[in-house]
C-alpha positions in Angstrom: 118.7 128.2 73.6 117.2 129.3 76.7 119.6 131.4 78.9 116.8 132.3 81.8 115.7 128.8 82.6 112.2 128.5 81.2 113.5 124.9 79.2 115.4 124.0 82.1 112.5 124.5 84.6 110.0 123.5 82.2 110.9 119.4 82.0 109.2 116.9 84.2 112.3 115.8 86.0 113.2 119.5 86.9 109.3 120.5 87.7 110.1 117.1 90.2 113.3 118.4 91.6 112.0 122.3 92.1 108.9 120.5 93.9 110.8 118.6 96.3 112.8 122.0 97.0 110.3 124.1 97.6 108.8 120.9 100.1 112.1 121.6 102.0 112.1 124.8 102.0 108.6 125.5 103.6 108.6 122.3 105.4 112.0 122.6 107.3 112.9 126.5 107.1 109.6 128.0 106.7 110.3 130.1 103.8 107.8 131.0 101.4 109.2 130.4 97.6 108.4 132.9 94.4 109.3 132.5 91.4 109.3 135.3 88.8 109.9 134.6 85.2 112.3 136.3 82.7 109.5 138.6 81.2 108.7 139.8 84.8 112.2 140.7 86.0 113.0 142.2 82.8 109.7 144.5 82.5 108.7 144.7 86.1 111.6 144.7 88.2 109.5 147.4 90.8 107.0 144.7 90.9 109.3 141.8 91.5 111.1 144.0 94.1 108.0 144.8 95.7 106.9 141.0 96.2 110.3 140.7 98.0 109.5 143.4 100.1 106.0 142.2 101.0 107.1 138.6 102.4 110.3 139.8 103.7 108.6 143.0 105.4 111.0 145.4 103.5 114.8 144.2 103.3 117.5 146.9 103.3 116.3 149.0 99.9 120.0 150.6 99.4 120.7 146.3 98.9 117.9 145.9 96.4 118.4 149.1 94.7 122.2 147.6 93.7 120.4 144.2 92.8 117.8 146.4 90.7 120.6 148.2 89.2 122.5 145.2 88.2 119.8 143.5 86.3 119.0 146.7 84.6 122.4 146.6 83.6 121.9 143.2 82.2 119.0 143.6 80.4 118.7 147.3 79.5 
């Protein structure tokens, strides 16, 4: 079973659903949607992190250390 989401995001009906989401989201709020898979945030979490920081123009780093710290938690 798939606990990160890749089967779950992965049908036709979900690819649909996240689609019209993402339409939403850039349509009505303006917000620019990534997506980072489970491979990524497990072996790159810098990297992730640093996309964040690029389109948000650097949100509070104590905030995404604690987030950084928590999924190295989960995964380490």
């Amino acid at each position: 079973m798939d606990l990160y989401g890749k089967a779950y995001h992965s049908t036709p009906a979900q690819k649909e659903r996240d689609r019209k989401k993402e339409y939403v989201l850039k349509k009505h709020y303006k917000l620019k949607v990534n997506r980072f898979n489970i491979d990524q945030i497990k072996n790159r979490l810098n990297w992730c992190v640093g996309k964040v920081h690029e389109v948000t123009d650097g949100p509070r780093k104590s905030l995404w250390q604690q987030v950084g710290e928590v999924i190295s938690g989960l995964y380490g």
